[in-house]
C-alpha positions in Angstrom: 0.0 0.0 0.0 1.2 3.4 -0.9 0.9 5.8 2.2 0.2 9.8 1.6 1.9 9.6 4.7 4.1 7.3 5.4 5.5 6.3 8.9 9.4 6.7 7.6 10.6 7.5 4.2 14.3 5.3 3.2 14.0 6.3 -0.5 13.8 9.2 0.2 16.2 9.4 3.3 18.6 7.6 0.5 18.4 10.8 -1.8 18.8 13.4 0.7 22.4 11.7 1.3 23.1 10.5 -2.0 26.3 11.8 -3.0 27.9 11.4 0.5 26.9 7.9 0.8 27.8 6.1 -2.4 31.3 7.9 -1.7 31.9 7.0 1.3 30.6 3.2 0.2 32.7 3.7 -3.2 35.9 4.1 -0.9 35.3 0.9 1.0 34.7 -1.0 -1.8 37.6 0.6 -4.3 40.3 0.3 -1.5 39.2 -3.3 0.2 38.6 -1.9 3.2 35.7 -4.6 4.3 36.2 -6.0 7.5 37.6 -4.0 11.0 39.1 -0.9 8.9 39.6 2.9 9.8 36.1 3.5 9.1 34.9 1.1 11.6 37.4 3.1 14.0 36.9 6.5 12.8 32.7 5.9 12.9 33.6 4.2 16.7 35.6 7.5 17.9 32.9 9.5 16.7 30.1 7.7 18.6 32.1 7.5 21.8 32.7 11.4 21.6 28.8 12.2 20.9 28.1 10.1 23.6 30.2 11.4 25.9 32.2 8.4 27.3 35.8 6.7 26.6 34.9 4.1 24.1 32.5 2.9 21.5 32.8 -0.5 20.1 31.0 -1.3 16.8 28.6 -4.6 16.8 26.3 -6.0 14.1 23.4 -5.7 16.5 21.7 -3.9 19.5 21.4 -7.6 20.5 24.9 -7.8 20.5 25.3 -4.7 22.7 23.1 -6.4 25.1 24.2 -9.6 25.3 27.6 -8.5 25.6 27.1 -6.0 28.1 26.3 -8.5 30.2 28.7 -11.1 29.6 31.4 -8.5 30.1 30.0 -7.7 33.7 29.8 -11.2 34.7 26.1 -11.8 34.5 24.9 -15.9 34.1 23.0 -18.6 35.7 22.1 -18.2 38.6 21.9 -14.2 38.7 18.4 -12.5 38.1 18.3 -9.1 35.7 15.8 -6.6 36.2 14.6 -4.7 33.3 10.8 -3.6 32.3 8.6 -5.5 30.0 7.9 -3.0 28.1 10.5 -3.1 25.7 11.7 -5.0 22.3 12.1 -8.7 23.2 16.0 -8.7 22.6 16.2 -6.7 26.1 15.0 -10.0 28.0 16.7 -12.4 25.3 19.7 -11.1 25.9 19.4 -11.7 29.9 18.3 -15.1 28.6 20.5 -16.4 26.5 23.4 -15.4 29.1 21.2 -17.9 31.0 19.9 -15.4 33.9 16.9 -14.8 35.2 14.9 -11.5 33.9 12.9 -9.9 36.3 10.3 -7.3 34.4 8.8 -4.2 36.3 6.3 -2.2 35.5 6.5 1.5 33.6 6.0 5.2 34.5 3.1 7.0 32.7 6.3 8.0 30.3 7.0 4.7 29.3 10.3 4.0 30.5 11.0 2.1 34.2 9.3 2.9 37.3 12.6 3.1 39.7 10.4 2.2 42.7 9.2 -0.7 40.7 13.1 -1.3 40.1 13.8 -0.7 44.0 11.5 -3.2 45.4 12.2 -6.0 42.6 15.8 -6.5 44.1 16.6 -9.9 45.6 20.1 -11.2 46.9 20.0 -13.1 43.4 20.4 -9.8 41.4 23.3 -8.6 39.7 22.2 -6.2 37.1 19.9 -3.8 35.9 19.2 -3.4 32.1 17.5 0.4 32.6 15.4 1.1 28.8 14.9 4.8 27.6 12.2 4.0 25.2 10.8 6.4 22.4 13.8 8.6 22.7 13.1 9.8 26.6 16.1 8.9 28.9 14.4 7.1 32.0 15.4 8.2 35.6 19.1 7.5 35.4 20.0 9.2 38.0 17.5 7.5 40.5 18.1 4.2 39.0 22.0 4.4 39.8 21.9 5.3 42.8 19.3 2.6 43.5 21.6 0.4 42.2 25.2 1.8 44.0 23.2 1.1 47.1 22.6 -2.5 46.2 25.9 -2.9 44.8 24.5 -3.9 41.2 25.5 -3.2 37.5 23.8 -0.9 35.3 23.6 -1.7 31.6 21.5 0.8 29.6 19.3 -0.2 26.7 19.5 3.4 24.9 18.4 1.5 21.3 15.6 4.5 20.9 17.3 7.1 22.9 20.9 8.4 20.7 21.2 12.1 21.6 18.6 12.2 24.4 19.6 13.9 27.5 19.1 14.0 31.2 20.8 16.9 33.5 23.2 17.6 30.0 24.3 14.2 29.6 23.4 11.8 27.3 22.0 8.5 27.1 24.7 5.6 26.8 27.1 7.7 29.2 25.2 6.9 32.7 25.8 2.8 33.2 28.9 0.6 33.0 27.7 0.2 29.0 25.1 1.8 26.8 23.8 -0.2 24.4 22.8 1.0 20.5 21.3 0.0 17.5 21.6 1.4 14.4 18.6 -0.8 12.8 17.6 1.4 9.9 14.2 3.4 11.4 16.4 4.3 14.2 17.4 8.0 14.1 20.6 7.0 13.6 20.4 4.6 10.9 22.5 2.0 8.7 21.7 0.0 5.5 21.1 -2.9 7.7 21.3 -4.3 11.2 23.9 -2.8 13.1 24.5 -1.7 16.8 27.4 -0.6 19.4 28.0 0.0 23.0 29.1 2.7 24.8 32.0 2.9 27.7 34.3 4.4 30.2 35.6 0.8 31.1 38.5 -0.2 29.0 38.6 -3.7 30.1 34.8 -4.1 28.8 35.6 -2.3 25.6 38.4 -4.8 25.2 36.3 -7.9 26.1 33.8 -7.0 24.0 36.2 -6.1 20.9 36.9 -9.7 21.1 34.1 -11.0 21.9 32.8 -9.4 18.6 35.2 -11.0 16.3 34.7 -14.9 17.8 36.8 -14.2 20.8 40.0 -13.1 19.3 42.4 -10.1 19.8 43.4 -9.3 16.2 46.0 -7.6 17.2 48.0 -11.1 18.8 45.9 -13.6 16.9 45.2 -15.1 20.9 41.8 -16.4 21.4 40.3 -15.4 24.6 37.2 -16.7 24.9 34.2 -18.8 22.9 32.6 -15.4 21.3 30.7 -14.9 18.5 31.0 -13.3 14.8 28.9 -9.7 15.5 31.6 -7.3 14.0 29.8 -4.1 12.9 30.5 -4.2 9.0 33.1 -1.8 7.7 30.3 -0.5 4.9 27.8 0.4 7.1 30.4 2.1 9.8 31.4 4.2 6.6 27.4 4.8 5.7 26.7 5.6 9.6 30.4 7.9 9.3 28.7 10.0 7.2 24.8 10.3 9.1 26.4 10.9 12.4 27.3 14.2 10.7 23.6 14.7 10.3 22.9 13.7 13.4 22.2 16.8 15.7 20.3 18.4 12.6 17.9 15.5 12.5 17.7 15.9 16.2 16.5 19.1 16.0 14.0 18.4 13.6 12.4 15.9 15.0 11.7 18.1 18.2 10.2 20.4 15.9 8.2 18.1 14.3 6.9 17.2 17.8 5.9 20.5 18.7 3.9 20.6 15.6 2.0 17.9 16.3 1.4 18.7 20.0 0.2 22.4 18.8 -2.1 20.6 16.2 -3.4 17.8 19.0 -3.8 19.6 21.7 -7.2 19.7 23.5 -8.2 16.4 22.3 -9.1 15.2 25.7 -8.9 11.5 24.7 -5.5 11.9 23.4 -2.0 11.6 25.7 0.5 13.4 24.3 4.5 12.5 24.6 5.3 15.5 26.3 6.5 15.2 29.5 8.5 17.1 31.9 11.6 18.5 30.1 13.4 20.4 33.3 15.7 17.9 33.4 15.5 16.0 30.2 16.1 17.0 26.9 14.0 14.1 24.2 14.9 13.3 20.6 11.5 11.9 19.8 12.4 9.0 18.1 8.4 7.9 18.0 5.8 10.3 18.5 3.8 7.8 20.6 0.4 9.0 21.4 -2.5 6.8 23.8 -6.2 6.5 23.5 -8.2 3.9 24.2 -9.8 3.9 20.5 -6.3 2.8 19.7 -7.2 0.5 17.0 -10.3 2.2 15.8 -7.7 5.5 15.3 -5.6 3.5 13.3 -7.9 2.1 11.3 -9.1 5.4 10.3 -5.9 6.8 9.5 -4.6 3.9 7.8 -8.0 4.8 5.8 -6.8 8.1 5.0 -3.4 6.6 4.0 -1.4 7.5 7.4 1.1 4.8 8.3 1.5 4.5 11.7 3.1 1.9 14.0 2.2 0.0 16.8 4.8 -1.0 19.5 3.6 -4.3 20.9 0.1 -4.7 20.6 0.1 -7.8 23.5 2.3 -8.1 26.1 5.9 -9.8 25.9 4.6 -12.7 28.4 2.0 -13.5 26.2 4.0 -15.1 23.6 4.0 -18.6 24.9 7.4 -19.3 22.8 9.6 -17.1 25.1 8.1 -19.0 28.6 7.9 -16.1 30.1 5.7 -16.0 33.6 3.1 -13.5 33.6 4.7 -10.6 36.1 1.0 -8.9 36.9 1.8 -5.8 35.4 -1.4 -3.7 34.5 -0.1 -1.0 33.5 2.0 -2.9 30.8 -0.7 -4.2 29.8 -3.4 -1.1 29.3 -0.1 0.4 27.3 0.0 -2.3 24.9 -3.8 -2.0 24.0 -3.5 2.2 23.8 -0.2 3.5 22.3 0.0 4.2 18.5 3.3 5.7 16.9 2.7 8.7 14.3 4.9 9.5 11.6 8.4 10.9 12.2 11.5 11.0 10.8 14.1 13.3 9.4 12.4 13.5 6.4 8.4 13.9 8.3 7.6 17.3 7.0 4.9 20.1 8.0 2.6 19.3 5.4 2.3 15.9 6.7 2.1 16.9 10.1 -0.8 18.9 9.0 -2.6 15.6 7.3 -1.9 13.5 9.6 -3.7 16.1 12.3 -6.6 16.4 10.2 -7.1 12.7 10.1 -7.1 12.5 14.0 -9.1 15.5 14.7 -11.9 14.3 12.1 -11.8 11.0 13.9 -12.5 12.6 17.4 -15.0 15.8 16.4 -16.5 13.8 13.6 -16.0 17.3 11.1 -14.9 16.4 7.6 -11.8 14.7 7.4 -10.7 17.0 4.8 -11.2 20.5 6.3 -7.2 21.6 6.3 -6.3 21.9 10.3 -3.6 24.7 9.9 -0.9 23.6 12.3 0.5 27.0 14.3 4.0 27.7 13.3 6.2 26.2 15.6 9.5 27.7 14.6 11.8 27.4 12.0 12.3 23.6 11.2 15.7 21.8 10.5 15.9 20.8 7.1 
């Protein structure tokens, strides 16, 4: 189906960058440089200095951050994670597949981990803490670290939908022992395929998980350290995500603009909530415009009427998939999420006219007026381009 509105744009993401891309994938391909070159190292450096921390190391998959995260702190059987359920399922495979236990919590009305939730989960079995900023909102960091420094236990952020997203001027990824990434193409920062990284001020788990990466071997003494895995972050897409990084804070920008046109164009729809929370001590990148109503799927039937392609961010709980044997944790408010929340449009190339259609379609769904009476949105300042 062809969208008037569709939820992201590559094609046309792909022209925008054109030039810059096919040269920077023409240079890997004319000089050989394929596998763990000085794009992979130059694209790592720049991460890392975004971020804010020591050291970024380049993986094939936010999985692969995860998993490795843990491994590197010591996590396995026996030891119990705590993390929300509320999340992509590679979160709580990861914990899995290390063979621990996950522990899920329940959410805060802003998505992301209910620290008291966190607080109270805490047994002597736990070890670690995989804290998520979802949508692009970093969650309480700073409450959940000291929750866990009091408890002696390991922070690993999952900060997949948060790149560039800040709490008291730092930035997501820059707050636990790791932050984990993934550059999965929707994400805000993007490749041409799976692709992820994790974040550091520890050089010992940088190194660990530089080997781990490439099946457990340091390439620069050909020594095999442990059993690991091949999840090397290809040297192509480093080059392709060398050259978006530079487009980064410009897509930033416009994506926070973007959201201020759709919460002037939404607001006083009283059986809408909006994604905008308190930003004293937060700065959000928006990575989904996530909107709840209980007409969820009556809204999105009617949009996708009207040719808006939206997105829905697990329409049934993660327990409820018997294949992952998951226990049901009791968490209500999980559950009322998964039946509400519906993901607009948005991405760096989401533009004002869309906004407005996509606006229209809502408000004609609420007030019953004709769909196609234009809703001008109020100017919201000058967008990034």
């Amino acid at each position: 189906m062809t969208y008037r509105v569709p939820f992201v744009d590559p094609r046309a993401h792909y022209r925008r960058l054109k030039s810059e891309i096919d040269g920077a994938i023409i240079d890997c391909l004319s000089d050989g440089d394929l596998i763990d070159r000085q794009q992979l190292r130059d694209f790592e450096a720049r991460l890392a200095a975004f971020v804010g921390v020591e050291y970024a190391v380049g993986l094939n998959s936010g999985y692969h951050a995860l998993q490795f995260s843990l491994q590197a702190a010591g996590v396995g059987v026996g030891d119990e994670v705590i993390t929300v359920a509320h999340t992509f399922v590679a979160t709580v495979s990861a914990i899995v597949n290390v063979g621990a236990q996950p522990v899920l919590v329940e959410v805060g009305g802003d998505y992301n981990m209910d620290a008291e939730a966190f607080e109270v989960a805490i047994t002597a079995r736990t070890k670690a803490v995989i804290a998520v900023s979802l949508n692009g909102r970093v969650c309480q960091m700073d409450r959940i670290v000291a929750i866990a420094e009091k408890h002696n236990l390991i922070v690993i952020e999952d900060s997949a939908q948060a790149l560039g997203a800040e709490l008291h001027g730092r930035k997501a990824g820059s707050f636990g022992l790791t932050g984990c990434f993934s550059f999965y193409p929707f994400k805000i920062l993007g490749g041409f395929g799976d692709g992820g990284a994790i974040t550091t001020n520890d050089a010992d788990v940088a190194c660990m998980v530089r080997r781990l990466r490439y099946n457990g071997e340091d390439r620069e003494t050909s020594e095999y350290h442990y059993h690991g895995q091949t999840a090397l972050l290809d040297n192509a897409q480093a080059a392709v995500l060398n050259v978006k990084i530079s487009h980064l804070s410009q897509w930033i920008e416009h994506r926070r603009g973007i959201a201020a046109l759709y919460q002037e164009g939404l607001q006083g729809i009283s059986e809408l909530r909006l994604p905008h929370f308190d930003q004293s001590t937060r700065r959000d990148i928006f990575q989904n415009y996530v909107i709840r109503t209980e007409a969820r799927d009556r809204l999105r039937e009617h949009l996708i009427r009207h040719g808006v392609e939206t997105l829905v961010h697990w329409p049934k709980p993660m327990w409820e998939h018997e294949g992952l044997g998951l226990q049901n944790p009791g968490l209500a408010e999980t559950e009322k999420i998964c039946r509400e929340v519906i993901s607009l449009p948005m991405s760096a190339e989401t533009t004002r006219e869309q906004v407005e259609i996509v606006v229209d379609c809502i408000r004609g769904f609420y007030q019953g007026v004709n769909a196609s009476t234009r809703y001008r949105v109020a100017a919201a300042g000058q967008l990034a381009g």
